[in-house]
N, C-alpha and C positions, 0 to 999 in steps of 0.2 A: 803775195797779194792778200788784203783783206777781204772782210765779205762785201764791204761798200765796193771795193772796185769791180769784186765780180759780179754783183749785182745792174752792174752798168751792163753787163753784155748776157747775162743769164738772163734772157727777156724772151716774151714771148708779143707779135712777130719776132723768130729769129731772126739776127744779125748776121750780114754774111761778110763781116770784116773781122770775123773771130771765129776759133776752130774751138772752143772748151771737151775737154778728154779726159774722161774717167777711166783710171789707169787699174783700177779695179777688176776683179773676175766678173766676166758678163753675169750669169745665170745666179751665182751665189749673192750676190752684191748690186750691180746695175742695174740690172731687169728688176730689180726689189725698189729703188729707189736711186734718184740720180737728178743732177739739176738739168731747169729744163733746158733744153737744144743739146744737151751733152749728147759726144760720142761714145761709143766704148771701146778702147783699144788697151783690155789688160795687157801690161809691161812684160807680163811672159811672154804675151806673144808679139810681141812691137814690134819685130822685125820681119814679122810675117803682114802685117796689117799695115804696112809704109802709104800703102796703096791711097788709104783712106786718109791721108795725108791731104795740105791742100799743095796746088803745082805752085803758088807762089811762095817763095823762101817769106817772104815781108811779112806772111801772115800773122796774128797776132794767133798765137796757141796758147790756153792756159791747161795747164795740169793740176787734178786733184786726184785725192786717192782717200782713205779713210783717218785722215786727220794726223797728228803733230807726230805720232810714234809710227806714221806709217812710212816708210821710204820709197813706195811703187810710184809716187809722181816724179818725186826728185830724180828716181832713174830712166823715168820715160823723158824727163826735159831734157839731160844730156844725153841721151840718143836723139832725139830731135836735134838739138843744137850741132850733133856732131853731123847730120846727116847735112847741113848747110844754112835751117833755121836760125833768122837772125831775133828773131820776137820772140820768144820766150820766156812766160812766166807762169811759179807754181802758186797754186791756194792749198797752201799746205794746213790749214787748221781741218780744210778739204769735208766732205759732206756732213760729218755731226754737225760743226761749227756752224753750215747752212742749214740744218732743221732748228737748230738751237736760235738760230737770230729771225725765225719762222719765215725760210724762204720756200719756195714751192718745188713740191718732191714731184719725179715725173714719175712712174713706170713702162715698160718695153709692152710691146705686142705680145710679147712671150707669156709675161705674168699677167697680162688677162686672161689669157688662154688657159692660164694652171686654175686661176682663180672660178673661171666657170669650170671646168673641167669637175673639178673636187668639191662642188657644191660649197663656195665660200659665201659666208654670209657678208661679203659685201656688194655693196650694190652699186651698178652703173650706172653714171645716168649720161645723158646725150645732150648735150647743150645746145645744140643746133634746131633751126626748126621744124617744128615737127609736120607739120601736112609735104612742104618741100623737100626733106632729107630724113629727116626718119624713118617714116613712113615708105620713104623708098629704099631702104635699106640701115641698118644700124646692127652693132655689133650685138650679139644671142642675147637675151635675158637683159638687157638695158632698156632703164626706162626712160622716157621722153619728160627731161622739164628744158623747155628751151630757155636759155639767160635773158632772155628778155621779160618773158611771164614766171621767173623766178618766184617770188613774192606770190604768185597766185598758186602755184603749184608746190611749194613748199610743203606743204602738208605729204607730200609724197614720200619725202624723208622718213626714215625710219624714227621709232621714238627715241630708243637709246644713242643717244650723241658719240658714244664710242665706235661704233660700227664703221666701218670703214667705209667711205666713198671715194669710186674712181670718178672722174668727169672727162669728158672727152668731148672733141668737135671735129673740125675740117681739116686739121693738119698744123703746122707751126706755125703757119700765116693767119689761124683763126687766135682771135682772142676771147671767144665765147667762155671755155673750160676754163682758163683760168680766174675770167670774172666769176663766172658762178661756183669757185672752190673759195673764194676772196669772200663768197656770202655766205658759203656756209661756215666756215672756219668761222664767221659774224653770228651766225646762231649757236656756237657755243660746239661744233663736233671736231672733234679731237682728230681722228685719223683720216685727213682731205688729203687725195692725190691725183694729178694729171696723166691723161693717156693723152698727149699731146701729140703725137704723131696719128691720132687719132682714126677718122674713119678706114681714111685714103689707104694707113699700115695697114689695119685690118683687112681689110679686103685685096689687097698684093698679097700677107700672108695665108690667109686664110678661107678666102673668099666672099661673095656680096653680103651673106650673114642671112637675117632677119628681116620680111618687110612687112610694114600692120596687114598684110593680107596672111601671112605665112607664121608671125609671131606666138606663139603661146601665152593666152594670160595666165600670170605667175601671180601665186597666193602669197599675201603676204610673209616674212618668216616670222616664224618666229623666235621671240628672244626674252632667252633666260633671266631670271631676279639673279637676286645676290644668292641663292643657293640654285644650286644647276637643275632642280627638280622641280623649278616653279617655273611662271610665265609670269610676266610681266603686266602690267594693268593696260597700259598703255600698249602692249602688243596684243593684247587680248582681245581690246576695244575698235584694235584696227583692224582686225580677223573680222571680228560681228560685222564690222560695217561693208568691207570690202571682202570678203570670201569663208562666210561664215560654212562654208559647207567643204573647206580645206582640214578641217581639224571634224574629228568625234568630241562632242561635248558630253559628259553625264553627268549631271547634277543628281547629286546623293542625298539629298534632302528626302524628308518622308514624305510621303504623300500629302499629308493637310499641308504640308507650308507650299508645295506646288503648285495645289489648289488655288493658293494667295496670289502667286504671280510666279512667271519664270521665264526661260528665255525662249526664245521661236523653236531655235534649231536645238535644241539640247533633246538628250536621251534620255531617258529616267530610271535609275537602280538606287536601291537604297544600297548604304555599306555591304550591308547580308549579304544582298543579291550580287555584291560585284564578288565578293568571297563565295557564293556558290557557283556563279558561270564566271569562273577567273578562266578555265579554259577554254570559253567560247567566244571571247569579247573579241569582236574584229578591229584586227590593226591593219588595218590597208590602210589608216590616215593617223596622224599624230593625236592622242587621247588626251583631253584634256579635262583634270577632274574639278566640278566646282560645288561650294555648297554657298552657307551663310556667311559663314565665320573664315574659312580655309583650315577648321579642325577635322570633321569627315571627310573632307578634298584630297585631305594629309593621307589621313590612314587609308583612304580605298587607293591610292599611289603608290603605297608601301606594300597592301595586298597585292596587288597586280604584278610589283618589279619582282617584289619576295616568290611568285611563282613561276612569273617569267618576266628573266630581268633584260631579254634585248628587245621587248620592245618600247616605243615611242613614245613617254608620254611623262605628263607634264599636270601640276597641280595650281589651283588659281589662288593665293593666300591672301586673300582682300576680306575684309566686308561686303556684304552684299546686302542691297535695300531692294526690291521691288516695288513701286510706285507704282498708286494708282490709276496713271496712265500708260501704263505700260512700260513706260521705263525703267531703267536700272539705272542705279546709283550704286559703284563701286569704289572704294577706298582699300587702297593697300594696306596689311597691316606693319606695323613698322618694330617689332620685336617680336 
């Protein structure tokens, strides 16, 4: 079968006139990505997982596995067929062919759990609403933009459109998470996936989670330029606004251009000075070095790691304007 036919039953509400089986390794493969309502019954183990089988032979089962050079569907459909299954068919072009024709990836209970567990910089968010269900529970570290105030809460998103976002809601019968991966994939970010089994799995496996009484406010991340030693303007700008006192700023600039203007929360050492107390500068928070230009920002970042290179921290390469009103005016440099 093609992707238009599986498209007809890979839908979310699930359909319950179809079994689709990812005949793939759970943990290395499935749990990573898998169309939505699929099972997982790797073909290794098919004879142990019959179980999960459905009781009517007539069912319609479709089998995929990692595409045209793989063979694990094609052998999980003849063990089906021989077990008495009359309906069987394979999507042998099997999941690439579905990213590639940009159909919606799910992932497991499982891989959220790794996901938070290892501090991933991607971010949940909880499509459901929020006073009624989030607030009364939602999975750790997931934020609330419910699909409906999509559009109002957008700004929530991270700025780098590469970041990965999981979306989740009520279960297969919600179709919340997959509309709001359908908008953001519409704002331009590359890595949108469903947790489509959503709250309900979470809390079977895991338990009730988070509720906005018990939740942690979580500081923005933040996220690397095009060299791993800068930050971003745009993750910079969302720090100031929203949890300016999650990072150490120290602006290196000398004193008279301070004088002119500079930021609230920021620290003040000139270059020198971060080269004389390179041993006492506290890292309990991610350091973030700024100046004018991002040419002193440079080098007191190269001081720091050159003395001590585990720890955290991060340089701002923009221009910087201070205004009259107290604002700032940043522009990234761009060579």
């Amino acid at each position: 079968m093609d992707e238009a036919f599986v498209a007809e039953y890979a839908v979310i509400p699930k359909r319950d006139d179809v079994v689709i089986i990812d005949s793939r390794p759970t943990a290395r493969k499935y749990d990573l990505g898998h169309l939505p309502g699929a099972i997982s019954i790797p073909d290794r183990k098919f004879d142990k997982m019959t179980e999960m089988l459905p009781e009517d032979r007539s069912t319609l089962l479709v089998f995929y596995c990692g595409g045209l050079q793989c063979p694990l569907s094609h052998k999980s459909a003849f063990k089906a067929e021989a077990l008495g299954y009359t309906n069987v068919k394979v999507f042998a072009a099997g999941y690439p062919a579905w990213i590639e024709a940009g159909g919606l990836s799910e992932v497991s209970a499982a891989h959220v759990k790794k996901l938070i567990d290892k501090g991933s910089d991607a971010v949940i968010i909880d499509s459901r609403p929020k006073k009624r269900k989030y607030d009364k529970g939602h999975v750790p570290t997931a934020i609330s933009i419910p699909d409906r105030q999509f559009e109002k809460f957008a700004h929530l998103l991270p700025a780098e459109k590469s970041t990965p976002l999981v979306f989740y809601c009520g279960g297969y019968g919600c179709k919340l998470s997959p509309n709001s991966a359908a908008k953001a994939k519409a704002l331009g970010y590359t890595k949108v996936q469903v947790f489509q089994a959503g709250y309900p799995a979470w809390k079977a496996a895991y338990g009730p989670g988070e509720t906005a009484a018990t939740a942690k406010v979580m500081a923005p991340k933040i996220v690397v330029g095009p060299e791993a030693d800068t930050i971003t303007v745009e993750s910079f700008e969302r720090i100031l606004r929203e949890a300016p006192d999650s990072i150490l700023m120290i602006d290196v600039r000398d004193p008279e251009e301070v004088a002119r203007g500079s930021f609230k929360t920021a620290t003040f050492m000139t270059v020198d000075e971060v080269e004389e107390n390179v041993d006492t500068i506290p890292t309990d928070k991610p350091i973030v070095f700024v100046c004018s230009t991002g040419t002193r920002s440079a080098e007191a970042y190269d001081i720091l790691k050159m003395a001590r290179e585990d720890v955290k921290a991060y340089f701002l390469d923009a221009q910087v304007t201070f205004n009259g009103d107290g604002s700032q005016t940043i522009v990234a440099n761009t060579e």
